[in-house]
Structure formats: C-alpha cells, structure tokens
BADO-151030 format. One record per residue (C-alpha): residue number from 0; residue in three letters; chain; z, y, x. Coordinates in steps of 0.02 Angstrom, whole numbers, plus 50000, padded with zeros to 5 digits. Last residue first. Layout:
residues N
PT  pos  code  unit     pz     py     px
PT  NUM   ala     A      Z      Y      X
...
//
This chain:
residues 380
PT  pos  code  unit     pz     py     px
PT  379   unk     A  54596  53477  48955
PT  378   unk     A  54454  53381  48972
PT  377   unk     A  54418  53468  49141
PT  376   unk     A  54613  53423  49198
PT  375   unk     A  54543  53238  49172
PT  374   unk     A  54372  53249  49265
PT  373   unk     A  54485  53314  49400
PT  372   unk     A  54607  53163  49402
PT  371   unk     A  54477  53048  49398
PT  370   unk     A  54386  53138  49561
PT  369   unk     A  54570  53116  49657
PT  368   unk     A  54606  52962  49593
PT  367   unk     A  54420  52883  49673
PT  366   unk     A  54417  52994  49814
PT  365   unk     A  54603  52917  49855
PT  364   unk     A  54547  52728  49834
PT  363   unk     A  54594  52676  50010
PT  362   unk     A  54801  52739  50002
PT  361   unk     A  54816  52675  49807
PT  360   unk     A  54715  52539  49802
PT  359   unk     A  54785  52485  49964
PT  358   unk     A  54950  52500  49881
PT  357   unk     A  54887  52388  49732
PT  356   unk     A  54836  52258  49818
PT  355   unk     A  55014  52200  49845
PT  354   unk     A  55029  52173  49651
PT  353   unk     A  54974  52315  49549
PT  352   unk     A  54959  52216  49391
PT  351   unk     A  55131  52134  49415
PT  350   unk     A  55183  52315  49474
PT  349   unk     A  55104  52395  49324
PT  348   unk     A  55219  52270  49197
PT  347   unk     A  55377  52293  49288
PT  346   unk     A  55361  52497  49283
PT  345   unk     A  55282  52584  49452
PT  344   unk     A  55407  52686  49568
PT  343   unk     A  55266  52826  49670
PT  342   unk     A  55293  52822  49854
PT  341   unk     A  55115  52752  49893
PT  340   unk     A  55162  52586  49782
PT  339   unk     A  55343  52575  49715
PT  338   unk     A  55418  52411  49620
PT  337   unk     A  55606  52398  49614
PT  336   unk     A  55672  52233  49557
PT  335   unk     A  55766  52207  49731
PT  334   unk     A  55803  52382  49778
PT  333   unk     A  55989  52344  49824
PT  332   unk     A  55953  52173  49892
PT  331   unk     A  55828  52264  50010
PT  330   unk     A  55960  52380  50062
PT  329   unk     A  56107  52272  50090
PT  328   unk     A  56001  52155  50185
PT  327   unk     A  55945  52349  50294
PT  326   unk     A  56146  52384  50299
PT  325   unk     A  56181  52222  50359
PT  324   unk     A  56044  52221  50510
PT  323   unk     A  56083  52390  50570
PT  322   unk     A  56261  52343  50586
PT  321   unk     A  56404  52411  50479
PT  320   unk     A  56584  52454  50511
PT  319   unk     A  56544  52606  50631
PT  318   unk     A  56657  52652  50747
PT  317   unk     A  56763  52828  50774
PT  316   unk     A  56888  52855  50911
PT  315   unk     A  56808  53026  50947
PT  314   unk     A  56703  52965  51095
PT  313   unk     A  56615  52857  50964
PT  312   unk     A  56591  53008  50848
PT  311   unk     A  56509  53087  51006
PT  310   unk     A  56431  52980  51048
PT  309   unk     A  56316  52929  50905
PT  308   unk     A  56153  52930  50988
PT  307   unk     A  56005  52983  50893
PT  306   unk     A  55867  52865  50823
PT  305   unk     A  55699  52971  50778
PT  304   unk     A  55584  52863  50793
PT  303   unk     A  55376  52887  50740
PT  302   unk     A  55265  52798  50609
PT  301   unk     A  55415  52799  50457
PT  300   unk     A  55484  52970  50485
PT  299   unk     A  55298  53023  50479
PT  298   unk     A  55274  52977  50333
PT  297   unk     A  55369  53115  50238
PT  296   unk     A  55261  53239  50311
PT  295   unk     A  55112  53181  50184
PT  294   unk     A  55210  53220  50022
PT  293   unk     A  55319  53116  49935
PT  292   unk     A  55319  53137  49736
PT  291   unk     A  55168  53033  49725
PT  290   unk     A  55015  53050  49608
PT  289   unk     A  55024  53258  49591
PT  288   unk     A  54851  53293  49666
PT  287   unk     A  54905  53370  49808
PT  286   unk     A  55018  53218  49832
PT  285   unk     A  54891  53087  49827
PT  284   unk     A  54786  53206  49935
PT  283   unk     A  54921  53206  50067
PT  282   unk     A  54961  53034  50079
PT  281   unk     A  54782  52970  50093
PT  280   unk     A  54743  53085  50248
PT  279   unk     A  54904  53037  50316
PT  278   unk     A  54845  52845  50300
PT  277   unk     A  54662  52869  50320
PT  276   unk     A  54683  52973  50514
PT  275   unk     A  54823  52849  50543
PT  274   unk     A  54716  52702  50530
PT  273   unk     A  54783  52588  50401
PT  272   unk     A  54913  52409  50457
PT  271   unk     A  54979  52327  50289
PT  270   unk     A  55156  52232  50343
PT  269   unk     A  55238  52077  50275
PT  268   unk     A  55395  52079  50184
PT  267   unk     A  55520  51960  50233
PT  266   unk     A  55666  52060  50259
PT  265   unk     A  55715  52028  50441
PT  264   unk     A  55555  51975  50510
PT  263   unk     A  55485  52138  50444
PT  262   unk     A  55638  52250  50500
PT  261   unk     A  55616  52143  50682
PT  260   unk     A  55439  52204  50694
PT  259   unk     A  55456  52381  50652
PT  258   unk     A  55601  52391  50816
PT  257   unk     A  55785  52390  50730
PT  256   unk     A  55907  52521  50799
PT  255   unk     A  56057  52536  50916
PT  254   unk     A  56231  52563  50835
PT  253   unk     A  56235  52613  50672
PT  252   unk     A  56221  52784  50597
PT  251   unk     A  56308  52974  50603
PT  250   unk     A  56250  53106  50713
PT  249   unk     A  56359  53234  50788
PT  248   unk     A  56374  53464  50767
PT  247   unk     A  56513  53515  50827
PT  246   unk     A  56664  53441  50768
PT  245   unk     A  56802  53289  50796
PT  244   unk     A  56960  53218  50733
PT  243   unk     A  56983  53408  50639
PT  242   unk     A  57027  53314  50484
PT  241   unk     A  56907  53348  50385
PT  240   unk     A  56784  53299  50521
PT  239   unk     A  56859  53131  50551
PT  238   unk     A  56836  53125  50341
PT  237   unk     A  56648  53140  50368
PT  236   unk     A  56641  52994  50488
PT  235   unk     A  56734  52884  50359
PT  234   unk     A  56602  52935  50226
PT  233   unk     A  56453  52901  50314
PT  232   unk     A  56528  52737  50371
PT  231   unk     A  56524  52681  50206
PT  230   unk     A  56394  52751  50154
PT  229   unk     A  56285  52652  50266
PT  228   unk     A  56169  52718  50389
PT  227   unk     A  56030  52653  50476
PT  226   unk     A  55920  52663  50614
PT  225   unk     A  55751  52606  50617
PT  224   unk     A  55620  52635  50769
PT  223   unk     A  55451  52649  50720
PT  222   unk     A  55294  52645  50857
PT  221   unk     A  55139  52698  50780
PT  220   unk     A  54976  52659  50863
PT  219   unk     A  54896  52585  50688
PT  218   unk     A  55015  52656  50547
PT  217   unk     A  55116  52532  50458
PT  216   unk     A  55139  52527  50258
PT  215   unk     A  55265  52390  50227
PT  214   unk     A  55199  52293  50092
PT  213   unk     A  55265  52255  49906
PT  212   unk     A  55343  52421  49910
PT  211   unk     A  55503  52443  49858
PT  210   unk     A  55571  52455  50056
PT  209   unk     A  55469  52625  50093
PT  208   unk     A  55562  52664  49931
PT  207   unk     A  55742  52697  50030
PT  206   unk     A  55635  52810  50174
PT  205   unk     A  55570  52886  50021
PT  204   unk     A  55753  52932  49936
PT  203   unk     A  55845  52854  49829
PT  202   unk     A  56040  52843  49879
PT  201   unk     A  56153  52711  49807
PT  200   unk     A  56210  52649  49964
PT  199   unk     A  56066  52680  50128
PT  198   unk     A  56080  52815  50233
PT  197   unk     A  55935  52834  50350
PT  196   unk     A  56016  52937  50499
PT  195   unk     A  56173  53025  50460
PT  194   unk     A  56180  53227  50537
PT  193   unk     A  56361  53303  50525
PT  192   unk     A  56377  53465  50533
PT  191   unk     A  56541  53562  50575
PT  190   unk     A  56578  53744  50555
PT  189   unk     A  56733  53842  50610
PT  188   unk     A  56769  54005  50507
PT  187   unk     A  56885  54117  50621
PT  186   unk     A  56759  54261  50644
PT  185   unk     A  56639  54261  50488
PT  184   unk     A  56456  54332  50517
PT  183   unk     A  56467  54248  50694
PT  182   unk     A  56535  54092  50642
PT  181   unk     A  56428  54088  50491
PT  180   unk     A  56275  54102  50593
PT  179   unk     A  56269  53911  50663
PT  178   unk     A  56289  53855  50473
PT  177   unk     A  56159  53972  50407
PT  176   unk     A  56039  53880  50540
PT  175   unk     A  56103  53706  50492
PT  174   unk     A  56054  53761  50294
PT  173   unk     A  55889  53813  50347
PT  172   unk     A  55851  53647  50429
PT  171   unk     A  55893  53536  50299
PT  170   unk     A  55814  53663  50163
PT  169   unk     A  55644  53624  50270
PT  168   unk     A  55699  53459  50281
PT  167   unk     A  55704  53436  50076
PT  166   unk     A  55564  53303  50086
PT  165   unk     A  55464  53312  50230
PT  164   unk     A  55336  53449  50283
PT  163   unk     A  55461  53594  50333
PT  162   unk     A  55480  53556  50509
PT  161   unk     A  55548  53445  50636
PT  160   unk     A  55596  53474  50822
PT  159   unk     A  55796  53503  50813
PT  158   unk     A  55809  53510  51001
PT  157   unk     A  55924  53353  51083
PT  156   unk     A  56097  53389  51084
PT  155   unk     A  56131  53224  50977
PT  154   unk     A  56049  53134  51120
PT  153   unk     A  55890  53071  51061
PT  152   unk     A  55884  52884  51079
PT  151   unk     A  55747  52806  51105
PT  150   unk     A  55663  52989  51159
PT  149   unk     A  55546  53072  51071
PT  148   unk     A  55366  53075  51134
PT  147   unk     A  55300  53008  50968
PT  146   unk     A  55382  53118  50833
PT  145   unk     A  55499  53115  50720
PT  144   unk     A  55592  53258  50700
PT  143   unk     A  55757  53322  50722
PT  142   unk     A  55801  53371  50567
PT  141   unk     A  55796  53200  50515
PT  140   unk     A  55952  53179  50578
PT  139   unk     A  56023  53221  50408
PT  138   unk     A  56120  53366  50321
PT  137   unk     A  56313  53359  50301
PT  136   unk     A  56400  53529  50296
PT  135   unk     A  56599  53541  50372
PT  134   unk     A  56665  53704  50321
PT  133   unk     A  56830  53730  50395
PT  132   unk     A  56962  53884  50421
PT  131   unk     A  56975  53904  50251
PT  130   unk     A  57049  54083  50220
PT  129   unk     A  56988  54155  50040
PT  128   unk     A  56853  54263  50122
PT  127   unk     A  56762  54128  50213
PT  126   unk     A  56764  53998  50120
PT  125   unk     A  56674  54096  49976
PT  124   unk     A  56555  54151  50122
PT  123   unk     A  56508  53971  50164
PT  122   unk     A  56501  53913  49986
PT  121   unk     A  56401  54051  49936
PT  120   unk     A  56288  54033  50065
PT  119   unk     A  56273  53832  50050
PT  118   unk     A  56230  53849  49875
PT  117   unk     A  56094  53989  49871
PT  116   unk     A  56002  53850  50005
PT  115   unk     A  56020  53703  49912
PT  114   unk     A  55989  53759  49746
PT  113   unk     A  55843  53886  49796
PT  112   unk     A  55761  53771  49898
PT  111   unk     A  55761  53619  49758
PT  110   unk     A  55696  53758  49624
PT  109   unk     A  55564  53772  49746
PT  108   unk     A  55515  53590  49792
PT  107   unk     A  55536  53541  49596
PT  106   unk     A  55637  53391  49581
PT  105   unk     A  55559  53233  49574
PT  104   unk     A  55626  53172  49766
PT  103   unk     A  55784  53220  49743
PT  102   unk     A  55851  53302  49877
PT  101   unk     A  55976  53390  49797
PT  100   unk     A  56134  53443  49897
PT   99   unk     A  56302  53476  49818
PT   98   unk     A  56407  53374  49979
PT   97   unk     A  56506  53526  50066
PT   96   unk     A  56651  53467  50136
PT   95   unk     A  56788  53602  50142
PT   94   unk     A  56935  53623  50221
PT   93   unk     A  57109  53712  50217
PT   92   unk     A  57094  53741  50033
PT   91   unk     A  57218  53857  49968
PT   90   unk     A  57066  53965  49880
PT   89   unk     A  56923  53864  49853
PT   88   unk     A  56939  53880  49666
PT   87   unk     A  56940  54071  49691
PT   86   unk     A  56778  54055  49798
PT   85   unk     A  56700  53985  49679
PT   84   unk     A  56680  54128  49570
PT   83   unk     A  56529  54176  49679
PT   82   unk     A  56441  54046  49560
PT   81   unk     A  56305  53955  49680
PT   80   unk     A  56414  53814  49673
PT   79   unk     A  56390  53796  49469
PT   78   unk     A  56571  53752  49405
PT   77   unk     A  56675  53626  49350
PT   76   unk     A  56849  53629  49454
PT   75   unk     A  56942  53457  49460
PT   74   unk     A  57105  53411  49551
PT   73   unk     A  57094  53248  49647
PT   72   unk     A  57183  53095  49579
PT   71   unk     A  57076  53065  49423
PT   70   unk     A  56915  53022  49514
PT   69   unk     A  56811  52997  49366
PT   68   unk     A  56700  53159  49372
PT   67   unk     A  56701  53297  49290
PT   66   unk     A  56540  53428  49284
PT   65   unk     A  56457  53553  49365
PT   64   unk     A  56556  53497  49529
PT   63   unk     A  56703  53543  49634
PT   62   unk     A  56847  53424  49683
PT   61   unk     A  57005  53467  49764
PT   60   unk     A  57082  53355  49870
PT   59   unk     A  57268  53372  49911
PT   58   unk     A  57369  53301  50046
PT   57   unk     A  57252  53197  50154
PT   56   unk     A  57317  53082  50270
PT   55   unk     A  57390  52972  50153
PT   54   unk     A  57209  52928  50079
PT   53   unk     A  57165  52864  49908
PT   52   unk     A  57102  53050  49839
PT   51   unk     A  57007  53066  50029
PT   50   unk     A  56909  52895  49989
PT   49   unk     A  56876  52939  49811
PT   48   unk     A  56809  53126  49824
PT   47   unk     A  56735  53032  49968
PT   46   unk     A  56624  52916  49852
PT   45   unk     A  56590  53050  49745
PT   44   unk     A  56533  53173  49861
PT   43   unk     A  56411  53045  49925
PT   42   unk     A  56336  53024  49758
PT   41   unk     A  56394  53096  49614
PT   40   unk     A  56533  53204  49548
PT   39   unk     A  56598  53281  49683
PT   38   unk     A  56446  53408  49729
PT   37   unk     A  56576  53492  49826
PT   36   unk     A  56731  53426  49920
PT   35   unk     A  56907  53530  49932
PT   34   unk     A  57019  53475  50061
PT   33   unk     A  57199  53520  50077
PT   32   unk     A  57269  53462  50264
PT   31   unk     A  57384  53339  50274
PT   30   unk     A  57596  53348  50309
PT   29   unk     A  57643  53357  50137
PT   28   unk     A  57561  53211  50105
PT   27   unk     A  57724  53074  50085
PT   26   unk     A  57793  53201  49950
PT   25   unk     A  57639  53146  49839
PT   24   unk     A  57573  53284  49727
PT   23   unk     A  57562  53275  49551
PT   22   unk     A  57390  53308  49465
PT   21   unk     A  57299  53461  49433
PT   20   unk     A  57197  53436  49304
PT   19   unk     A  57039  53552  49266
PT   18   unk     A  56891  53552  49139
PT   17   unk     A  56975  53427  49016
PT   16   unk     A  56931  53250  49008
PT   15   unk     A  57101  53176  49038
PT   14   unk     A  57074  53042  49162
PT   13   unk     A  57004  52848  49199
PT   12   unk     A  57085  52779  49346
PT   11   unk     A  56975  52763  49518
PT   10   unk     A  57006  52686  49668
PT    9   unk     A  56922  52515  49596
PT    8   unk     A  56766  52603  49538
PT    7   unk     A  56715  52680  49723
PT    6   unk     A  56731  52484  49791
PT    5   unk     A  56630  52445  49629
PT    4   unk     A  56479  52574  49611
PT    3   unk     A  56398  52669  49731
PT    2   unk     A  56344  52838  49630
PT    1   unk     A  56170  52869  49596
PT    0   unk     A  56073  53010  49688
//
C-alpha cells in the first residue's frame, strides 16, 4: 500500500540514514508504555509509527521494517519479520502492533501466504520469549463474511463466516486463529485484534477499485451495505489497544453504513445491473485466465453486507472522526484519474477506449478473452 501523505509528512523530520538510531528520550514519557510497530515503513504502519512517535502517551516506539523509514523520532530496526532475530529487537518492548501484512492485490497468492502467515508466528513467539505482554494484530472484518442472511449489523461476536476465496482472507483468517492460540502456547501473552471495515487512505485494494470503475458493477438480488473506514480513525483505535484502553477482539469503521443506492447518489457514478449467475461466472474465468488480479470471492463483499458494530471501541471511550459519507468523497477524490474495468487498472489511453462499455466488454465478452487467450498460449 502507499503511504498517506501530508498530515503523516508534517510529523516527520528527515533522519540519519543509517540502519538504527536511537533517539533521545523525552523525560515527560517516562510514564508510557514502549511500543514497537512492524511493517513501519509504509502504509498503516507508517502512519502510526507517526502518530505514536508524536504522542505523550507513548514513551518509546520502536519501528521494524525491511527498510528505513522517515519517522525520525522512533528508533529503527531493518529486518525481514520472519527473521527469528527479531525477537532481540523486540526485546524491552511492552507492546507490539503488528502492521507487515501484504495484501497486495499483484502479489503472488502463495508467496502472499507464506509472508503473512511465517510473519505473524515469528512475531508472536519472538514476543513471547523476550517478555511483551501485548501483541495487538490488525486483520479486517472481512473475515466475517459477506453473505445474504447476515445481520445489519453483525455484532463483533458474531461467527467469523468467510473463507479463503477473497483476497488475502484466507491469511486473514489464519492469522486470527494463531492469534487465539498464542495465549495458550504462551501463558502471559495477551492478544488483541482489531478488525476495520473498508479502509480507505492510501490503501489499494478491490473494494478501493470497485470505485475506479466507470460503473458500479451491481448484482441483480444483491443487497450491499457500505461501511467505511478511514485511516485516521484506524490508527487512533489501534493506539487504544496499545495502550491497554480496550482488547479482545473489536471492529473498527464509521457509524452506520451507506445502502448501494445512497453510495451511487453520493458519488455520481451510475450503476451496471448483471445476473449473478454471469457476473461470478465472469469474475472467475477472467481470473483463471490471468485478466484480473481479483478473483471471483472478492465480489462478494460488494453483493452482500458485512457492517459490524463498533461497540465495543465506543464503550471504550473511543469515536470515530469520520462519517461514512466523508470517507467515501475522500475516496472517490482519491481515485479520481484511476481507470479499472473488471478489477484490472487500465492506462489513460485504454480507459478513453474502454469507456463505460468497456466493463461489460469485459464481464459479457468472457468466451471471447478466454478463447483469445488460448489461441495465444498455443502460439507460444
């Protein structure tokens, strides 16, 4: 994921670019815990790396990543997270948020699997063995599934219903399970998860690209429900977990949700209604075939709702600075420019050509890519 850019930059001072720094610590902090944050160089991790660095409640942050970042307040360790040496670099930490996750949506599915999931088990029994008493893992509320007989909202108890046919939920799900058997393994070791719905700021994903296109693919009988997630508050609702405000396992994401028909009125873009029967068929043999990067389960977390209370966080003292409605106008001026048909990000010039016919083209002309891209391979 890209990093959000200016209220991140503005935190920031530009630092010595050696491996490590370990910069003087403020008197006034003495008091807050020492957090250490993985995958601190981009994304999310960035943008707390920054928060925690600029906050008095924190004492030390120490930042983890396979390579420097900018955040020149927090002290820097540059390693691979599935290197068991980490758990020396941990050591002193009293918590640690866990952010080096790749769901990218070009990355290899299995070399994904083995990052994510080889990551969070050495990061878990690192923590472990040099004394953290904290390891607070962020996945998604997408892991409980979107389906049609869920609940508007789920309660954030509700049973974790999805499976392994979305993007990176099938590493989603496998890191929550190592996180419920860490206690076990590791008397002492407290484990938090915290579950954002769609989280929008800087992020790329194909609930993001759903908004690129130049219609909003609906599926006839669906029902979506939208719930969002700014960074913003992602990042506030992570440091209540650092510092023991709350734990469990609680969803992160605006209050309420948008029905399909308001997120259309709201941004303008008209919809294009397919049976779902051509739709998923469509999806999956574009995918098969290598033309998008999303594959068929993916579309399902745009025909079915999955909105989850937020209760708990809200019980906590917590509230969330954004509305569904500004994070979805920050959204669409975010991927203004973008072009994507059927998941797949099109140059300027293809889009122009592609126009909004193109993702009918590319959902109702399937047997036509899929016998092209055959007569290709043959040539090969």
């Amino acid at each position: 994921m890209s990093s959000p850019d200016p209220q991140v930059r503005a935190a920031r001072n530009l630092a010595d670019p050696s491996s490590e720094s370990k910069p003087t610590k403020n008197s006034s902090r003495s008091r807050g815990p020492v957090v250490a944050v993985t995958g601190a160089a981009t994304g999310v991790g960035e943008v707390l790396t920054a928060h925690l660095a600029a906050s008095d409640a924190i004492k030390q942050v120490i930042a983890i990543d396979e390579r420097r970042g900018d955040v020149s307040e927090a002290t820097w360790h540059i390693l691979d997270v599935r290197d068991p040496a980490i758990a020396e670099k941990l050591r002193g930490a009293d918590v640690v948020v866990h952010m080096a996750l790749d769901l990218d949506l070009e990355t290899d599915a299995a070399a994904r699997t083995a990052y994510n999931v080889r990551g969070t088990q050495t990061v878990l029994t690192a923590a472990a063995a040099v004394g953290v008493h904290r390891v607070v893992l962020c996945t998604s509320a997408m892991v409980y599934g979107a389906l049609a007989d869920n609940d508007i909202p789920l309660s954030e108890d509700a049973e974790l219903r999805a499976t392994a046919e979305a993007t990176g939920v099938g590493d989603l799900l496998e890191i929550e399970r190592l996180g419920r058997r860490a206690p076990r393994a590791h008397p002492g070791l407290n484990v938090t998860v915290v579950r954002p719905t769609v989280l929008v700021g800087g992020t790329d994903t194909a609930l993001t690209r759903y908004f690129e296109s130049p219609r909003l693919l609906v599926v006839a009988g669906s029902r979506p429900a939208w719930q969002f997630c700014h960074v913003d508050d992602l990042v506030t609702a992570l440091e209540y977990a650092a510092l023991e405000k709350i734990d469990g396992e609680f969803a992160v994401g605006c209050d309420g949700w948008l029905e399909q028909e308001e997120v259309e009125e709201l941004s303008g873009v008209r919809r294009m209604e397919l049976p779902s029967a051509v739709a998923l068929g469509a999806a999956a043999r574009l995918h098969r075939i290598g033309l998008t990067p999303s594959p068929a389960g993916d579309l399902a977390y745009t025909m079915h709702p999955w909105v989850v209370s937020v209760s708990r966080l809200h019980d906590a003292g917590w509230r969330p600075r954004w509305t569904n409605e500004e994070v979805l106008a920050a959204l669409l001026e975010e991927v203004e420019g973008r072009h994507t048909v059927a998941g797949r990000r099109l140059g300027r010039k293809d889009a122009t050509a592609a126009g909004a016919a193109g993702a009918t083209v590319a959902l109702l002309g399937t047997a036509a890519l899929v016998r092209r891209a055959r007569r290709a391979r043959r040539r090969f």
